[in-house]
PyMOL Python script that loads the backbone (N, CA, C, O; Angstrom):
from pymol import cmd

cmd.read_pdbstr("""\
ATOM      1  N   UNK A   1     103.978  68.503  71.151  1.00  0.00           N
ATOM      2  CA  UNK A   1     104.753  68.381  72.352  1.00  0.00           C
ATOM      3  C   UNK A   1     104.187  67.269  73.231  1.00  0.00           C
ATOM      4  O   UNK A   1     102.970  67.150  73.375  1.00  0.00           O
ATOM      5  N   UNK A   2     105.017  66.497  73.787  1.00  0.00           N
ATOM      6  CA  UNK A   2     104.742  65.471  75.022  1.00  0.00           C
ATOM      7  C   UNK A   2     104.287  65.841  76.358  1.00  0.00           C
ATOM      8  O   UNK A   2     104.739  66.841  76.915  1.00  0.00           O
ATOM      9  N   UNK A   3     103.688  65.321  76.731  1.00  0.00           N
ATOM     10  CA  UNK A   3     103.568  65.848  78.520  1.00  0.00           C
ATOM     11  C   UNK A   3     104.619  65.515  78.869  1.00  0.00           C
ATOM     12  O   UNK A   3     105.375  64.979  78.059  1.00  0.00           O
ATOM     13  N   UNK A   4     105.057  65.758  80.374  1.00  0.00           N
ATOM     14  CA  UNK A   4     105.783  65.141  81.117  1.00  0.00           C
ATOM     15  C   UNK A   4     105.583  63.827  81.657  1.00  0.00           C
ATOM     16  O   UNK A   4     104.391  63.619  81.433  1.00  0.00           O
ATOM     17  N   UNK A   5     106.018  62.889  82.196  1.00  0.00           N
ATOM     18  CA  UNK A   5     105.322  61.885  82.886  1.00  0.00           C
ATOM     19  C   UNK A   5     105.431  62.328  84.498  1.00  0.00           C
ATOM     20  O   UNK A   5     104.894  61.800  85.472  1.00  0.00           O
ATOM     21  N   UNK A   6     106.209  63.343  84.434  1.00  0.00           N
ATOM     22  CA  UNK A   6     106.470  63.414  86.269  1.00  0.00           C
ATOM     23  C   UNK A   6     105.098  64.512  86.796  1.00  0.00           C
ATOM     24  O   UNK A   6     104.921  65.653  86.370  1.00  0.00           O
ATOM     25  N   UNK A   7     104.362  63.894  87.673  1.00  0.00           N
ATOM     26  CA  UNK A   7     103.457  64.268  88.882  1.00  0.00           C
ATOM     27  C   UNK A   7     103.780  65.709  88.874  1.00  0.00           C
ATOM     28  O   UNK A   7     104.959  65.993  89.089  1.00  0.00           O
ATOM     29  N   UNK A   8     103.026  66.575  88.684  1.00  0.00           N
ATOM     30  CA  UNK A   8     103.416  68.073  89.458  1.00  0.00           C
ATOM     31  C   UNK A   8     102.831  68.487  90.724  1.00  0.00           C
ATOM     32  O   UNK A   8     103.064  69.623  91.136  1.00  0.00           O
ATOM     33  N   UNK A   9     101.704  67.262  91.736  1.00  0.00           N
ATOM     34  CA  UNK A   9     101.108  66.843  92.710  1.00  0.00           C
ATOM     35  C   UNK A   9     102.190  67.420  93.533  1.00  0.00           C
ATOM     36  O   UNK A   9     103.335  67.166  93.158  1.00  0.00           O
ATOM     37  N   UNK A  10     102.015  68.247  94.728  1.00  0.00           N
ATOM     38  CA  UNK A  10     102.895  68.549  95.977  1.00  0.00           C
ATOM     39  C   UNK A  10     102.711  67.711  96.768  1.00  0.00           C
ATOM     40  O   UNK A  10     101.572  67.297  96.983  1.00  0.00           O
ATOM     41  N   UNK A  11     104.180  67.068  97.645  1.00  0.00           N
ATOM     42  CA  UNK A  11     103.640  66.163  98.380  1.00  0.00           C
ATOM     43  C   UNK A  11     103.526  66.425  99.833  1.00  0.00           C
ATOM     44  O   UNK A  11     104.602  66.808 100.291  1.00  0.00           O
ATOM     45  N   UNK A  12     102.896  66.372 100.413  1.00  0.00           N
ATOM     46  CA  UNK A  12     102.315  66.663 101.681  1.00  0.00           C
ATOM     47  C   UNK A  12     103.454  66.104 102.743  1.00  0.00           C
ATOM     48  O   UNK A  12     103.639  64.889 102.800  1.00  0.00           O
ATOM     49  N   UNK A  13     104.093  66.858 103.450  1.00  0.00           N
ATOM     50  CA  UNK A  13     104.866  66.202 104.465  1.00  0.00           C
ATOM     51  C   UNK A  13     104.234  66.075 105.643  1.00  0.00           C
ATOM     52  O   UNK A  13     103.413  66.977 105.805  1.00  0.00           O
ATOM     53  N   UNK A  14     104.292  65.359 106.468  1.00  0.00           N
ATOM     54  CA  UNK A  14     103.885  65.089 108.136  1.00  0.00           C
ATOM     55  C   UNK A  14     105.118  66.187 108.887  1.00  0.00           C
ATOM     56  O   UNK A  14     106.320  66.160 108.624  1.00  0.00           O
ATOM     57  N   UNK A  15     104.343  67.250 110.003  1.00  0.00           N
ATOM     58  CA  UNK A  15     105.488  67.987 110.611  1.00  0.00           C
ATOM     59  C   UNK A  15     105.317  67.258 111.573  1.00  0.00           C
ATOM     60  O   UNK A  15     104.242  66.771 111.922  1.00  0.00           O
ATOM     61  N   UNK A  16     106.941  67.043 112.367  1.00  0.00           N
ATOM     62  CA  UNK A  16     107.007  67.088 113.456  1.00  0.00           C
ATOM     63  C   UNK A  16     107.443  67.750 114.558  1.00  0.00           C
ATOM     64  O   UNK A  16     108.510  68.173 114.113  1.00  0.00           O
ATOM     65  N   UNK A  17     107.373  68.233 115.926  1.00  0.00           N
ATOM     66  CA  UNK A  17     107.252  68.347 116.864  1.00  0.00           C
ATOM     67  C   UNK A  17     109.164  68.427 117.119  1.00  0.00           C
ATOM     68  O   UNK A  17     109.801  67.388 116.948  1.00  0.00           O
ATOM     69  N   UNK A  18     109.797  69.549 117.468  1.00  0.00           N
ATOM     70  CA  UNK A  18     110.734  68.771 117.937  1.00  0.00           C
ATOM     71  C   UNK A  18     111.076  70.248 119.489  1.00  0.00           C
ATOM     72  O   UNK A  18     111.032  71.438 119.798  1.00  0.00           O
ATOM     73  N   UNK A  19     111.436  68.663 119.967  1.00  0.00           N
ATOM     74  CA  UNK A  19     111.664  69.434 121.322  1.00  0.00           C
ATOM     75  C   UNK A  19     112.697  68.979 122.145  1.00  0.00           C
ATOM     76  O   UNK A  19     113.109  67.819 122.120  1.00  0.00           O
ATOM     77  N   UNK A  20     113.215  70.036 123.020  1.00  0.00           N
ATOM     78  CA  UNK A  20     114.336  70.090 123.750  1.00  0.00           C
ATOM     79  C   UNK A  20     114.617  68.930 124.794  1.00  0.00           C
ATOM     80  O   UNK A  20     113.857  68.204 125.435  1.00  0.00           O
ATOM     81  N   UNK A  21     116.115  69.039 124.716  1.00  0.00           N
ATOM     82  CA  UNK A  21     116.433  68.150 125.689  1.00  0.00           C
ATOM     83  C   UNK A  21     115.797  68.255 127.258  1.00  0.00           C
ATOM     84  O   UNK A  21     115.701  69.365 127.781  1.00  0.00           O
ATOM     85  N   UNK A  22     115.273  66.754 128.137  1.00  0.00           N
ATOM     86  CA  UNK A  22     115.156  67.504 129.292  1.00  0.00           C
ATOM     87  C   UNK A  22     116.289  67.695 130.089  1.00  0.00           C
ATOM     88  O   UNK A  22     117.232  67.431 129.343  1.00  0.00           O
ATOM     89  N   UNK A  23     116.790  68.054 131.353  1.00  0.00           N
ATOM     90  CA  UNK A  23     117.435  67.558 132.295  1.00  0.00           C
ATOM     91  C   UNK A  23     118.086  66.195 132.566  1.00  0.00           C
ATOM     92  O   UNK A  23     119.251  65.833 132.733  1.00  0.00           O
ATOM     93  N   UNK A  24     116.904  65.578 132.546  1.00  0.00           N
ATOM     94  CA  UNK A  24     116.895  64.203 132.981  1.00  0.00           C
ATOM     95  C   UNK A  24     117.386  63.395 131.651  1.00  0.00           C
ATOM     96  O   UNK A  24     118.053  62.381 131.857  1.00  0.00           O
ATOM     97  N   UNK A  25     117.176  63.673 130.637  1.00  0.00           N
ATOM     98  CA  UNK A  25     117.221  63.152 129.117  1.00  0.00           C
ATOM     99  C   UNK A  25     119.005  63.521 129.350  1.00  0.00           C
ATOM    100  O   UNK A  25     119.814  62.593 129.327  1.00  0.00           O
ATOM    101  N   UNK A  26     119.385  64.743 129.534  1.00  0.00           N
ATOM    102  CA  UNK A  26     120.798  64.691 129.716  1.00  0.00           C
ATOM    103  C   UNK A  26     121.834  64.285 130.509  1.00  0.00           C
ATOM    104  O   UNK A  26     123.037  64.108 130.320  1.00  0.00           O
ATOM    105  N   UNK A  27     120.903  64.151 131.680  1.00  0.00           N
ATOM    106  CA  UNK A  27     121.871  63.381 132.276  1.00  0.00           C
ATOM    107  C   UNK A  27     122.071  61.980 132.340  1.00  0.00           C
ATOM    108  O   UNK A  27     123.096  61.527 132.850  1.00  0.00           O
ATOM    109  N   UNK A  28     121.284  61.333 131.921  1.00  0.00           N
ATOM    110  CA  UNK A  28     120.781  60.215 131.636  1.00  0.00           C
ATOM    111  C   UNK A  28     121.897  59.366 130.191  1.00  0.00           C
ATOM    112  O   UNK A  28     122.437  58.282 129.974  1.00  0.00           O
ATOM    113  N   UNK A  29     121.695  61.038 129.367  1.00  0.00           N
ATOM    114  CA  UNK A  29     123.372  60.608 128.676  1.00  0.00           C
ATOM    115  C   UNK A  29     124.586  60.157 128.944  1.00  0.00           C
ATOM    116  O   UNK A  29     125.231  59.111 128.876  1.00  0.00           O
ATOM    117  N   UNK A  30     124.753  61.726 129.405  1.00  0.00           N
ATOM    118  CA  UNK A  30     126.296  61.585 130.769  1.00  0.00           C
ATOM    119  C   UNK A  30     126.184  60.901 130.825  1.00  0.00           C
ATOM    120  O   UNK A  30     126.674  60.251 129.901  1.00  0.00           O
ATOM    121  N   UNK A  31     125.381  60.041 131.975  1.00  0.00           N
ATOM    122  CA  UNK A  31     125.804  59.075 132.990  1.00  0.00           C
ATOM    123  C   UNK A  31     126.268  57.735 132.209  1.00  0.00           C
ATOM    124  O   UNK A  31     126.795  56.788 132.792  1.00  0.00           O
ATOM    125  N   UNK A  32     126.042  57.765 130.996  1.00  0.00           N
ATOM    126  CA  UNK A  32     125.992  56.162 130.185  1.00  0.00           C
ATOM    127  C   UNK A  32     126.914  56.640 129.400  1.00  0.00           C
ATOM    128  O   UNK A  32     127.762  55.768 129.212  1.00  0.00           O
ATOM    129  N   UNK A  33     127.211  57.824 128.730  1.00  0.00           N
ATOM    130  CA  UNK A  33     128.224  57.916 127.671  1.00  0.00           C
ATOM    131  C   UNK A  33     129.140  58.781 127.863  1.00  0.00           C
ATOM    132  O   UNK A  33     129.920  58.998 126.936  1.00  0.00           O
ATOM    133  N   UNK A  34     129.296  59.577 129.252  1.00  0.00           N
ATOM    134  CA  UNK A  34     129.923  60.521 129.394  1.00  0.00           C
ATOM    135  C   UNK A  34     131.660  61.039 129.185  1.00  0.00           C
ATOM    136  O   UNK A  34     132.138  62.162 129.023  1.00  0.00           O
ATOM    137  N   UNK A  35     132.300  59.688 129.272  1.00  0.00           N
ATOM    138  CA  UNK A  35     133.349  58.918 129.280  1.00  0.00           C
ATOM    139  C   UNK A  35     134.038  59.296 128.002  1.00  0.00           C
ATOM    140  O   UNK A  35     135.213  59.650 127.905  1.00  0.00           O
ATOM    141  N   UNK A  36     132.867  59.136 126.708  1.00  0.00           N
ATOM    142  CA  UNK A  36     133.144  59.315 125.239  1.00  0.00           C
ATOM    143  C   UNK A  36     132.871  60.621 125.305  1.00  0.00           C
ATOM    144  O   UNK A  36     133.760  61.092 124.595  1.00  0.00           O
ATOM    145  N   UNK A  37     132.273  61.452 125.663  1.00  0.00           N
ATOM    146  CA  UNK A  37     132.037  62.508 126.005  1.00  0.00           C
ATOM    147  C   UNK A  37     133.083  63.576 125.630  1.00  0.00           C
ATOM    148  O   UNK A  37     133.346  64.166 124.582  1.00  0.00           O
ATOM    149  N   UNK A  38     133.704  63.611 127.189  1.00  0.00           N
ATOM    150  CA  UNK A  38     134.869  64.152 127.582  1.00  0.00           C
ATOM    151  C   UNK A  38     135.738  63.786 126.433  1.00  0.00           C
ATOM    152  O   UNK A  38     136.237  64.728 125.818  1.00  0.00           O
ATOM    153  N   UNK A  39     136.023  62.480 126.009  1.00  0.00           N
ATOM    154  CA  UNK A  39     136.891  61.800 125.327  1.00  0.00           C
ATOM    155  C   UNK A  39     136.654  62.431 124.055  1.00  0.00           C
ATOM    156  O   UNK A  39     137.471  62.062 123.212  1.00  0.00           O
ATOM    157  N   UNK A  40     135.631  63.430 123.554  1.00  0.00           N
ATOM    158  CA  UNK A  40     135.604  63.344 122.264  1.00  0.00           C
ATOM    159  C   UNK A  40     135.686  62.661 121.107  1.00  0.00           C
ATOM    160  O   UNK A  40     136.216  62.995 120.047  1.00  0.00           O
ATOM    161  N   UNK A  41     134.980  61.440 121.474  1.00  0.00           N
ATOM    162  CA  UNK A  41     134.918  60.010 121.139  1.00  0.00           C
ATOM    163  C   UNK A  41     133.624  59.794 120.341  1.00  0.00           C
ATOM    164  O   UNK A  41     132.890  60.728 120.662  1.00  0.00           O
ATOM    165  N   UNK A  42     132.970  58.981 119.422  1.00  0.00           N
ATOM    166  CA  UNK A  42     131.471  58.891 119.376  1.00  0.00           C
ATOM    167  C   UNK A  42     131.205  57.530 119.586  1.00  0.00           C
ATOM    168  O   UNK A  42     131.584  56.759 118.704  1.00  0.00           O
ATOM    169  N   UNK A  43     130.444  56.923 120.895  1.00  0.00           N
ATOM    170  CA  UNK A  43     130.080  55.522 120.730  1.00  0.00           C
ATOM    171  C   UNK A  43     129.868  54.910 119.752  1.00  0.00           C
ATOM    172  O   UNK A  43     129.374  55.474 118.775  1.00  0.00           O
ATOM    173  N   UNK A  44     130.095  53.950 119.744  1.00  0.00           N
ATOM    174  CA  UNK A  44     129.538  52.802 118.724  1.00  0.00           C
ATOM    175  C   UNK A  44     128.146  52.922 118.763  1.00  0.00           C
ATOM    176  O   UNK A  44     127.619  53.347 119.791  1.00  0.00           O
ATOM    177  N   UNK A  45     127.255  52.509 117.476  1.00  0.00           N
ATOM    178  CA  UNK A  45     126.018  52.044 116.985  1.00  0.00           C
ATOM    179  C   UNK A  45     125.183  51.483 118.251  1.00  0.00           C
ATOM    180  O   UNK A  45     124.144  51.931 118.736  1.00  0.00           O
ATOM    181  N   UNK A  46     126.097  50.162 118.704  1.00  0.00           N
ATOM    182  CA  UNK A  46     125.324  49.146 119.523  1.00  0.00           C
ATOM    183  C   UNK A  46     124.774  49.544 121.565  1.00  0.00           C
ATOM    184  O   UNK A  46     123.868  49.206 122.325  1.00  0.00           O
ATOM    185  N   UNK A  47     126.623  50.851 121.636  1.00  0.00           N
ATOM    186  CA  UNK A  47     125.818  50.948 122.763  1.00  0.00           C
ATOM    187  C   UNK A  47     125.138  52.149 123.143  1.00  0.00           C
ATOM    188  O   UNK A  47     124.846  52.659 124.224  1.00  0.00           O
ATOM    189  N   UNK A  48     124.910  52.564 121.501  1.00  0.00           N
ATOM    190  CA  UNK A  48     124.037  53.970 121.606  1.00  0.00           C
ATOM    191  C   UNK A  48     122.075  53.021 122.045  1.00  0.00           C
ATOM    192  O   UNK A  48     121.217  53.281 122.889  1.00  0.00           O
ATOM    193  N   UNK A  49     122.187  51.765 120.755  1.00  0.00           N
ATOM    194  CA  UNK A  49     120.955  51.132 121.015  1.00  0.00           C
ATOM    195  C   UNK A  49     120.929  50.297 122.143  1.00  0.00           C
ATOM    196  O   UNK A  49     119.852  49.880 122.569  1.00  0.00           O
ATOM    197  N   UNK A  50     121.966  50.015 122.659  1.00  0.00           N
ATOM    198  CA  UNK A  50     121.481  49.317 124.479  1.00  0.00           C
ATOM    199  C   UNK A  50     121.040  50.831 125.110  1.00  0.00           C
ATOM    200  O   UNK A  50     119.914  50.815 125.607  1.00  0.00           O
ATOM    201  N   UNK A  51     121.683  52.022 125.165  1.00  0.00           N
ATOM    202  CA  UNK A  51     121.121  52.854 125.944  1.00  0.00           C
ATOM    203  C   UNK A  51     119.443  53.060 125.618  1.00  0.00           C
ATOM    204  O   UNK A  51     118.547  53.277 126.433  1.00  0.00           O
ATOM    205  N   UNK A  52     119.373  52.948 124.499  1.00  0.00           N
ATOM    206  CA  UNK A  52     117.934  53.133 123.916  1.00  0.00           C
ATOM    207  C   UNK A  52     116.796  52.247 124.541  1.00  0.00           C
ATOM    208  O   UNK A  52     115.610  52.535 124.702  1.00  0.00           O
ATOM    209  N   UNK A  53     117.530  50.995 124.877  1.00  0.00           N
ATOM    210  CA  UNK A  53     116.523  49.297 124.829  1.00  0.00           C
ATOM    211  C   UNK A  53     116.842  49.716 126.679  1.00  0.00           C
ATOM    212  O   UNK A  53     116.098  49.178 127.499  1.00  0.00           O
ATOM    213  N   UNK A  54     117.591  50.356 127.015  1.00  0.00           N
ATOM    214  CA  UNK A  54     117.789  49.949 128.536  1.00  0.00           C
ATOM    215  C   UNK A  54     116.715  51.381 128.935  1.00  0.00           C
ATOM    216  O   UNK A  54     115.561  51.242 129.339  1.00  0.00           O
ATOM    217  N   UNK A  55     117.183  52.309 128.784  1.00  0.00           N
ATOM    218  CA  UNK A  55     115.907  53.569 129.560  1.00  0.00           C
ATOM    219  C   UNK A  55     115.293  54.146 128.502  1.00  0.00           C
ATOM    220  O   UNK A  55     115.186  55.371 128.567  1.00  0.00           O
ATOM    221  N   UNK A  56     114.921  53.679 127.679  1.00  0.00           N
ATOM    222  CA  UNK A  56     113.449  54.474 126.731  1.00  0.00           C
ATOM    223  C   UNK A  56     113.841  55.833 126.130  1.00  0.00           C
ATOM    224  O   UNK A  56     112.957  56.673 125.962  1.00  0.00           O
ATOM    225  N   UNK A  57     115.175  56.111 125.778  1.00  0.00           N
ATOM    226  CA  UNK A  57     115.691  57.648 125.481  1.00  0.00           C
ATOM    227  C   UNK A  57     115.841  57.615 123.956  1.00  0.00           C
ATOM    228  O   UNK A  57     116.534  57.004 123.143  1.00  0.00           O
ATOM    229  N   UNK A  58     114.729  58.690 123.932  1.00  0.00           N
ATOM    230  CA  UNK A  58     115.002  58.915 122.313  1.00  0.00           C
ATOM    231  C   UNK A  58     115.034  57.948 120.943  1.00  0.00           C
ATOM    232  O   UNK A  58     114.968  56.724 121.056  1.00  0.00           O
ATOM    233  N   UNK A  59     115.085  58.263 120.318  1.00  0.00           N
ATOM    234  CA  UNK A  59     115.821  57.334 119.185  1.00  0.00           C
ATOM    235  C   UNK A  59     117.387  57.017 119.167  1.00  0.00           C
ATOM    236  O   UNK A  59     118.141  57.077 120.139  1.00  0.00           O
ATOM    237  N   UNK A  60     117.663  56.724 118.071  1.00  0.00           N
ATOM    238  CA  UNK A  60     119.399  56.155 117.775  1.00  0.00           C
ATOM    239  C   UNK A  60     120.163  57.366 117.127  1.00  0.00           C
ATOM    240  O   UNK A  60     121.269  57.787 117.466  1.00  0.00           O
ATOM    241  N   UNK A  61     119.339  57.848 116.111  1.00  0.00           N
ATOM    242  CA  UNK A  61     119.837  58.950 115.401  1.00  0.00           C
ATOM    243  C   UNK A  61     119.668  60.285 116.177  1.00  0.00           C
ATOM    244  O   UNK A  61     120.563  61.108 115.981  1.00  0.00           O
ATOM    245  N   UNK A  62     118.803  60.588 116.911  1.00  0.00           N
ATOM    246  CA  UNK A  62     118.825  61.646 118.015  1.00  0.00           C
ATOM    247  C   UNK A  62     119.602  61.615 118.862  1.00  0.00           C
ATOM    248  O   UNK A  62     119.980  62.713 119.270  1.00  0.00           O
ATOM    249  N   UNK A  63     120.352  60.020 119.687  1.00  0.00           N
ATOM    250  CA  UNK A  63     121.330  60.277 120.623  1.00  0.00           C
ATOM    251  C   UNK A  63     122.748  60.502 119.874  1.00  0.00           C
ATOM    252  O   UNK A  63     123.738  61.047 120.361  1.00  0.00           O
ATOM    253  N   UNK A  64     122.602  59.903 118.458  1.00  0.00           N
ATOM    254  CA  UNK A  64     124.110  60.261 117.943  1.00  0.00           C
ATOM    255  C   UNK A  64     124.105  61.840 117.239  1.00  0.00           C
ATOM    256  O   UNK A  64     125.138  62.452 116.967  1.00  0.00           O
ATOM    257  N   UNK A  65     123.150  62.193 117.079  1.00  0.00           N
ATOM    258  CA  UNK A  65     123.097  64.136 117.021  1.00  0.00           C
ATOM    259  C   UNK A  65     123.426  64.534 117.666  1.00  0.00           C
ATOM    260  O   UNK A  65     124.300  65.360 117.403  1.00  0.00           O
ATOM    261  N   UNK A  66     122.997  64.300 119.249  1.00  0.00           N
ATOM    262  CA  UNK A  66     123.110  64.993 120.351  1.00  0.00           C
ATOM    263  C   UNK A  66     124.620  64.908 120.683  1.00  0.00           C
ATOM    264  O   UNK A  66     125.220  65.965 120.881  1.00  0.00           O
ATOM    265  N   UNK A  67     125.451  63.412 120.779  1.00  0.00           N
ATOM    266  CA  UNK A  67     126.524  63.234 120.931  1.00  0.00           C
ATOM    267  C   UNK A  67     127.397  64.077 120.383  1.00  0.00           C
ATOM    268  O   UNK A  67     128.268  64.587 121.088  1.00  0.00           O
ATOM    269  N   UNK A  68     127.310  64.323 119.188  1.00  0.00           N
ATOM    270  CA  UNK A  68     127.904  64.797 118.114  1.00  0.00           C
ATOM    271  C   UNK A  68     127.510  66.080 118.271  1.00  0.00           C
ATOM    272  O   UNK A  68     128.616  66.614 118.354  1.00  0.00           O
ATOM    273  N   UNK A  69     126.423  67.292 118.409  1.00  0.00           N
ATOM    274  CA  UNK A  69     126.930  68.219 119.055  1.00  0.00           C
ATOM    275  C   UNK A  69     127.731  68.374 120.016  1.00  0.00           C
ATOM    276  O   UNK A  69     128.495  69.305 119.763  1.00  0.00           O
ATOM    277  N   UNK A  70     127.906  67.961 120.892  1.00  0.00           N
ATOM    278  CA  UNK A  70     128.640  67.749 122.306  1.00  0.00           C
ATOM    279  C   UNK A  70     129.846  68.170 122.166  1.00  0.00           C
ATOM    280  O   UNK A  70     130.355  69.122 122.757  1.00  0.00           O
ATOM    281  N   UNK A  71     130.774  66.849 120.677  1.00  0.00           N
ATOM    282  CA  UNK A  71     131.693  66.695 120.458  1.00  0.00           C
ATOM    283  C   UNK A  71     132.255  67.970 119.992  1.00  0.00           C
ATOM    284  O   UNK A  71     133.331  68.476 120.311  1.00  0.00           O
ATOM    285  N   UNK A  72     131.102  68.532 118.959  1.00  0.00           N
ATOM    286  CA  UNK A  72     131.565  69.362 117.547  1.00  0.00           C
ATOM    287  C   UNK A  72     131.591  70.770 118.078  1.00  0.00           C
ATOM    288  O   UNK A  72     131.790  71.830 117.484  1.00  0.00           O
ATOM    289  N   UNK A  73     131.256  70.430 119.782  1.00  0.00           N
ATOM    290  CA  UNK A  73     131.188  72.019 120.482  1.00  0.00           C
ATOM    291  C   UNK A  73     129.932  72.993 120.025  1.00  0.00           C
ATOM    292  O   UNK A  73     130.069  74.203 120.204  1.00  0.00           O
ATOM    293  N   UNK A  74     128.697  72.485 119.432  1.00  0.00           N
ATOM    294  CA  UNK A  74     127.959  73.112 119.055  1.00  0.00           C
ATOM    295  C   UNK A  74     126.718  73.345 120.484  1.00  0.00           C
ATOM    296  O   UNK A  74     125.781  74.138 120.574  1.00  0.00           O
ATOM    297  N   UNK A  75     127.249  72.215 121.520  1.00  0.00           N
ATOM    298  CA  UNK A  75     126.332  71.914 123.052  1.00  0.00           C
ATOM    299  C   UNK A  75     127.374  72.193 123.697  1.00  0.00           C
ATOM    300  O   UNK A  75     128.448  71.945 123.149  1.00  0.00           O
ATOM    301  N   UNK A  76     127.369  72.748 124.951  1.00  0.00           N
ATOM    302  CA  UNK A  76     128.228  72.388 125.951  1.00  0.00           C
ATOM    303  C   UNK A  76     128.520  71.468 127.439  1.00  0.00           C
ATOM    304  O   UNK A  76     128.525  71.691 128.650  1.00  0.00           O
ATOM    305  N   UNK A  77     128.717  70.489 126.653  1.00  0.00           N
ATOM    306  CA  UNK A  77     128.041  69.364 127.464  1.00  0.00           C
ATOM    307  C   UNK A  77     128.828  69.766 129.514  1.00  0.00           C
ATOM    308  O   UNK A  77     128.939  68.960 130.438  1.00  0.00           O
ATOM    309  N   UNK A  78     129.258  71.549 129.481  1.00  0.00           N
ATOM    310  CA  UNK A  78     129.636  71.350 131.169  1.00  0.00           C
ATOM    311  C   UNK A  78     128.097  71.688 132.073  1.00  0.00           C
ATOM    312  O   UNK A  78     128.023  71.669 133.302  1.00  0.00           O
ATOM    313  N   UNK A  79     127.024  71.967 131.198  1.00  0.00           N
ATOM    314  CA  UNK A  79     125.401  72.165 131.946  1.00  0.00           C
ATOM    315  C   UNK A  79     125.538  70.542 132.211  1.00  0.00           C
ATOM    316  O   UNK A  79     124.975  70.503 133.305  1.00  0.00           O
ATOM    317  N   UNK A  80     125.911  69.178 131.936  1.00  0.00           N
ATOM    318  CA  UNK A  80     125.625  68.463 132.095  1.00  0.00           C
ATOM    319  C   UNK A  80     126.283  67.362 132.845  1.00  0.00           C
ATOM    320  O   UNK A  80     125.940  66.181 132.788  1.00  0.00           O
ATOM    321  N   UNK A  81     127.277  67.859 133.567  1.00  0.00           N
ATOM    322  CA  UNK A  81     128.208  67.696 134.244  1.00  0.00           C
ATOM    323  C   UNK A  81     127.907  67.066 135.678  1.00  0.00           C
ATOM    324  O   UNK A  81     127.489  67.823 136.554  1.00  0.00           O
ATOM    325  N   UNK A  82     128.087  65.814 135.937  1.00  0.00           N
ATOM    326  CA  UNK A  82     128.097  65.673 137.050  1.00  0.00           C
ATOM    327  C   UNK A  82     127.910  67.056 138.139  1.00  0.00           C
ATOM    328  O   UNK A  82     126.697  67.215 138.279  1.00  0.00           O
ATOM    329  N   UNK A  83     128.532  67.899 138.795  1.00  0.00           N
ATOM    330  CA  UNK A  83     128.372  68.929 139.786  1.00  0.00           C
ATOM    331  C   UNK A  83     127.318  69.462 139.257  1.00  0.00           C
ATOM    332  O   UNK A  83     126.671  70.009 140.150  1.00  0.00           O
ATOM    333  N   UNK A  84     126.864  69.563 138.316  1.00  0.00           N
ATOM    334  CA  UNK A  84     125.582  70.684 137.949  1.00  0.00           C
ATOM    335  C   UNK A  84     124.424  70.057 138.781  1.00  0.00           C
ATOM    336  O   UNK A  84     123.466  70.678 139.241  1.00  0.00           O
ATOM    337  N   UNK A  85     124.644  68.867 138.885  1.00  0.00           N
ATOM    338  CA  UNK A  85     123.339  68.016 139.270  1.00  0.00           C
ATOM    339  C   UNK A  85     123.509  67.777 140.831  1.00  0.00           C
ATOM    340  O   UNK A  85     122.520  67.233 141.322  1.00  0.00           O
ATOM    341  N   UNK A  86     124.827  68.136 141.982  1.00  0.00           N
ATOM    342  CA  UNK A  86     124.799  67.673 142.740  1.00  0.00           C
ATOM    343  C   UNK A  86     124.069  69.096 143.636  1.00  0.00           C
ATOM    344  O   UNK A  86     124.273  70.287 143.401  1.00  0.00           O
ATOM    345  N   UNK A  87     123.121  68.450 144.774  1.00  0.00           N
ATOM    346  CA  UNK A  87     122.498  69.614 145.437  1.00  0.00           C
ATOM    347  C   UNK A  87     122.739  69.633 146.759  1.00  0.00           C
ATOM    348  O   UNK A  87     122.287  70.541 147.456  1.00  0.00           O
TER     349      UNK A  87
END
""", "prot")
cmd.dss("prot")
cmd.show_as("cartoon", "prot")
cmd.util.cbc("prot")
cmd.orient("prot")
């Protein structure tokens, strides 16, 4: 009989950390994408990465998750609502 050639070595993954939206992380959405929001819309690529290059939020693929819960009704984006925030 032959060996295998394939590794039976486990490969070690790196965990990461994952943590909740803040406040500020959400509204910070709203305020830039909120529009598509409501609209049930998903921004484009480019001005998911200007939001990224303009206030330091997240990654690209985390704001289009987040979006995309929003959309898919899995978030309810009315905690994030303009009035929630007014005091």
């Amino acid at each position: 009989m032959q060996k295998s050639a394939v590794s039976t070595d486990t490969v070690m993954k790196k965990k990461h950390l994952k943590r909740r939206w803040t406040d500020i992380e959400n509204k910070q959405l709203y305020d830039a994408i909120g529009k598509d929001i409501t609209a049930k819309k998903m921004p484009c690529g480019k001005r998911i990465a200007e939001l990224v290059a303009k206030n330091g939020l997240r990654y690209v693929a985390q704001i289009r998750t987040q979006v995309h819960n929003y959309i898919s009704g899995k978030l309810s984006y009315s905690v994030v609502h303009e009035d929630f925030f007014k005091s």
